[in-house]
N, C-alpha and C positions, 0 to 999 in steps of 0.2 A: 763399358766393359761387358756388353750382353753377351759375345762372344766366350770371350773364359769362364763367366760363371753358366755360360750353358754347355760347355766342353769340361765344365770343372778343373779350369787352369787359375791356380791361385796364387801360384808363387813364382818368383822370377820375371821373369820379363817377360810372362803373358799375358798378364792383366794388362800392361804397359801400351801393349803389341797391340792388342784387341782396342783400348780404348782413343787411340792414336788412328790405326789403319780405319777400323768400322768409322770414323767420321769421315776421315778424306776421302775415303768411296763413294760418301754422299757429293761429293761434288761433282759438279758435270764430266765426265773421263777425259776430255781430253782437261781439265782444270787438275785433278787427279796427275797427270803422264805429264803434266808442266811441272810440279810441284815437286813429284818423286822424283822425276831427271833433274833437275834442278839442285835439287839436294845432296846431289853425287857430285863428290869433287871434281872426278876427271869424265867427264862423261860425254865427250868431242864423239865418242866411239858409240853413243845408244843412240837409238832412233829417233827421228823428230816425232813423227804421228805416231800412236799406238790403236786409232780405233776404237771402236766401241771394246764397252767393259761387256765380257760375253759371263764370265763368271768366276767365282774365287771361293777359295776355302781354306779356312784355318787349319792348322797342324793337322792336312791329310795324313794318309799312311799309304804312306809307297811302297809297290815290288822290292826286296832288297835282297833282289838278283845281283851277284855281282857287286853286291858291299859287303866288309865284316861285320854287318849289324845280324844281332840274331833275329829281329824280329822284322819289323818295316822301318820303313825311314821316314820321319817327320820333320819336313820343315816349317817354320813358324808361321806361313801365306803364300799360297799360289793363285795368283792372279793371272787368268785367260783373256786376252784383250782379241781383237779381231785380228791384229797387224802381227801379235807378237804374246808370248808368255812369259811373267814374271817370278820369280822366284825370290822369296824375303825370308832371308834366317835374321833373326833379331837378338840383340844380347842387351843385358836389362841398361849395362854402365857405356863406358870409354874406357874400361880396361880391357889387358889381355883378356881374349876368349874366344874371337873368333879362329878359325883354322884353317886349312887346304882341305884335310881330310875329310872334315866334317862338310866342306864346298864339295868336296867329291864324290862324296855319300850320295849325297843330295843331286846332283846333275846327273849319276849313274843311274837312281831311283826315277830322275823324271824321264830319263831316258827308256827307260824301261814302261811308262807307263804312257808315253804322249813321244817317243821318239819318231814314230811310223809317221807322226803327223807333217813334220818336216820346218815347223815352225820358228822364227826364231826365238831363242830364251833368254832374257835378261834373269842375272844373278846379284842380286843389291845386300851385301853385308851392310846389317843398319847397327851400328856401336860395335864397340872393344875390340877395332879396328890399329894395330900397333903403329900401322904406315895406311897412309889417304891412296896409296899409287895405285893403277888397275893389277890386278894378276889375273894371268893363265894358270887354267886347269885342263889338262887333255883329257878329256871320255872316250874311251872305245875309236879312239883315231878324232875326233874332231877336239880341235879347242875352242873353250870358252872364257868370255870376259869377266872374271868380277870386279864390281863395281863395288866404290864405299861412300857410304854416309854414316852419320851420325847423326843422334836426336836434336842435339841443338842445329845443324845444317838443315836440317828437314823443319823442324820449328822457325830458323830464319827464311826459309825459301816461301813458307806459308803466310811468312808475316808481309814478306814482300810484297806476294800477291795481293793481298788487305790491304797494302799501300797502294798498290794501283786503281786499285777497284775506289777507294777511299774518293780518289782526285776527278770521279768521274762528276761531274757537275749536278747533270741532272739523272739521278742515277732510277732506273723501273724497277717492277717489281721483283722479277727474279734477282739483280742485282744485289736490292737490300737483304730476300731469301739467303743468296747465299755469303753476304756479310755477315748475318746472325751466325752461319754455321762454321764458316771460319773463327767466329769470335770461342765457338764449341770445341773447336778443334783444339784452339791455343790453350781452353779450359783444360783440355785432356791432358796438354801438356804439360804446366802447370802444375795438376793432382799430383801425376809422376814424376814432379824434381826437376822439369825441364822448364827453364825459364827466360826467355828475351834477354840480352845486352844492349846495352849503349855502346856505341863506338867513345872512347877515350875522348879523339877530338871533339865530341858535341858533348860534352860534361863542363858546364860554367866554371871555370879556376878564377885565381887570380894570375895564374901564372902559370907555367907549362912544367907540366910534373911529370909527363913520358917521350923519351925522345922520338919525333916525327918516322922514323926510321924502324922505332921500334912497331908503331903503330902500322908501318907498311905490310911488316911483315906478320902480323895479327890478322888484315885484309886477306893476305894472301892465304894465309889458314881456311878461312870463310868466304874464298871465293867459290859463289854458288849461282 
């Protein structure tokens, strides 16, 4: 969390925000741009490559030319990647809270401050999310995608990858490097209330307590 307590973000989902993203930027970027698309339910529509990480900053403060905000506009992460720009507003639960407007704010402000550049922008609503579906937002004549995830999709997508890496036989040094930092990661998650599941069917019974049907459609929730 060196981020919020050096921006002095104490409350809400900034602590959250900072102690989650500042580890996954330690991973190699494109391990980073595997993990965050990943995480998004519907994400057939984001890029495959995103390039080197060129730079990122927490709750900038944008132009807010062209929003009702009285002062700037601040989103919770702007990530500049080489391929493409990311944009992460973050909300602390899975309840209502995310919004259009608030998505609108935000893409008019990056417009306003990185629009000249011509880049593409990815927009990832991360929690309180009421529907997983992608939505349109128009900006000044163009529209854009947002994307959703949630903490636990983005904690499973992470965990995934630690499974893979896991099964590598004889694994070098950077490998086990960044198995340690994943392990950090899921730590981050963890602190903040965010915690791994079992799939139903891999739970030892004696006997089958959730209908196969039911359990499909739980997958389908979590497909990441």
């Amino acid at each position: 969390m060196l981020h919020s307590k050096y921006a002095h973000k104490n409350s809400y989902e900034d602590p959250k925000t900072s102690a989650v993203f500042e580890n996954l930027m330690l991973l190699p970027d494109n391990v980073f741009w595997h993990i965050l698309k990943s995480s998004c339910f519907n994400n057939a529509k984001m890029q495959i490559n995103s390039g080197r990480l060129v730079s990122y900053d927490f709750w900038p403060h944008w132009d807010n030319t062209g929003t009702d905000n009285q002062s700037y506009v601040e989103p919770d992460l702007f990530i500049s990647f080489e391929e493409l720009d990311v944009i992460i507003e973050a909300k602390y639960g899975d309840y209502d809270g995310q919004g259009s407007s608030q998505w609108k704010r935000e893409l008019t402000a990056y417009n306003n401050e990185y629009g000249k550049e011509g880049k593409p922008v990815v927009f990832i609503a991360v929690g309180s999310n009421m529907s997983m579906n992608i939505e349109e937002i128009k900006v000044r004549g163009k529209m854009h995608f947002i994307f959703k995830c949630n903490w636990l999709s983005l904690l499973i997508a992470t965990n995934r990858y630690r499974a893979e890496l896991k099964k590598i036989s004889i694994p070098d040094m950077s490998i086990s490097a960044t198995l340690r930092l994943l392990d950090n990661i899921i730590l981050a998650f963890n602190i903040n209330g965010v915690y791994n599941i079992d799939w139903f069917n891999s739970i030892a019974t004696e006997k089958k307590i959730i209908n196969p049907s039911s359990i499909d459609n739980i997958r389908k929730y979590f497909t990441i």
